[in-house]
C-alpha positions, 0 to 999 in steps of 0.5 A: 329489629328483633332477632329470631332466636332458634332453640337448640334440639335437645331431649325432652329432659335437657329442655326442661333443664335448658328452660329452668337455666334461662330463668335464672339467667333472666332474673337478675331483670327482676333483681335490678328493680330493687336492693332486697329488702327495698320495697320494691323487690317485695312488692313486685313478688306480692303482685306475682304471688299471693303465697308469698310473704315480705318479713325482713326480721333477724332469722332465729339462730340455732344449733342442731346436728345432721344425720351423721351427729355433726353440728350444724348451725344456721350462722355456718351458712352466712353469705348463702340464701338458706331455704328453711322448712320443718318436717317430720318422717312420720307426717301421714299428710302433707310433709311428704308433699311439702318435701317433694316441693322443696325437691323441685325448687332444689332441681331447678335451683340446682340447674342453674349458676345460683346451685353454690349459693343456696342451701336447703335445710329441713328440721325434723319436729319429731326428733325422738322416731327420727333417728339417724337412719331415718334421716339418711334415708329421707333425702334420697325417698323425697328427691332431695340432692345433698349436695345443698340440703340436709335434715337437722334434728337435736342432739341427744342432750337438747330438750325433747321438744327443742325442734318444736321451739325452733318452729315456733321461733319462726311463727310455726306451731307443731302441736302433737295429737295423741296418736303421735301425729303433729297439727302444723301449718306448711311454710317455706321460710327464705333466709337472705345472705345477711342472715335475715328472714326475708320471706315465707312462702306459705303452703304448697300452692306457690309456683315453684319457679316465683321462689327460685326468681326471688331467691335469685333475685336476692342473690344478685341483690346481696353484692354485684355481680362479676364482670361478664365475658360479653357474649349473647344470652343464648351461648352463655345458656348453653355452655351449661349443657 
């Protein structure tokens, strides 16, 4: 016999928050079908997204600086699901869009137990305008949380066009027109805990909520989870609150 479930009275914010959190906590259903990069686990997010794309390749590696000038590099994330995608702060199109997607699969990861284990990166394509306050700004313009993201560009002795090659290395062409904008295409590109390209997300049309379950999916794939104090799924939910 099922048992009735009462949702708790929450404001209309915490319930969007109280919603997100229980689909990271039901995912793990989705994980246990297959080890990531079985084919199980692929086909099932086929079948949810058509956006989506199974590559299992080793992810380009790659050296780069924050806005502070510090090195960053992908192999510093080793053991975390890294979120890749390439921008630029003067893209009159669609970077702006692709930024605030980010944002809100960054909100609802950030929401949930998986906010540690996954790390958001942007690459600026246009490295020479994006200058160190430029990148300090965007976060914050774009409802991104540096808590677990950060815009990487060159440093100042790399080769003009390093970001560029890095985009390409990953199957995304940044071609730049004469009035100093950039033709590229929108990819979301899914980087598992062993340092392989797992997946891309193509445009801006995937639902937000199929990425945060297959990067959940790949998190509970990548080694067991610990044990559990044995409580009902509703009181667990709501001890994040």
């Amino acid at each position: 016999m099922l048992e009735t479930v009462r949702l708790p009275h929450l404001p209309a914010r915490q319930l969007f928050r109280f919603f997100a959190i229980c689909a990271a906590v039901l995912a793990p259903v989705t994980a246990a079908l297959a080890h990531h990069p079985g084919a199980n686990l692929d086909a099932v997010m086929g079948d949810k997204e058509k956006f989506f794309q199974a590559v299992d390749l080793a992810a380009p590696a790659f050296e780069l600086v924050d806005a502070k000038g510090e090195p960053v590099r992908l192999g510093d994330f080793a053991g975390k699901i890294v979120v890749v995608n390439f921008i630029y702060a003067g893209c009159l199109d669609v970077c702006p869009l692709h930024s605030e997607k980010i944002a809100e699969v960054q909100g609802l990861i950030n929401a949930s137990p998986m906010k540690d284990r996954v790390q958001f990166l942007s690459i600026t394509t246009d490295p020479d305008r994006d200058t160190p306050d430029v990148l300090a700004a965007y976060g914050e313009g774009h409802g991104l949380d540096a808590a677990n993201w950060m815009l990487l560009t060159r440093s100042p002795g790399m080769p003009e066009d390093t970001t560029r090659r890095i985009a390409k290395s990953f199957g995304l062409e940044f071609t730049e027109t004469p009035d100093g904008q950039q033709m590229h295409g929108i990819v979301t590109h899914v980087i598992d805990r062993d340092g392989r390209l797992a997946a891309r997300f193509h445009g801006l049309r995937f639902e937000s909520v199929n990425l945060v379950l297959y990067i959940n999916a790949l998190t509970n794939n990548a080694r067991a989870p610990a044990p559990r104090e044995n409580k009902r799924l509703w009181e667990r939910v709501l001890e994040w609150f």
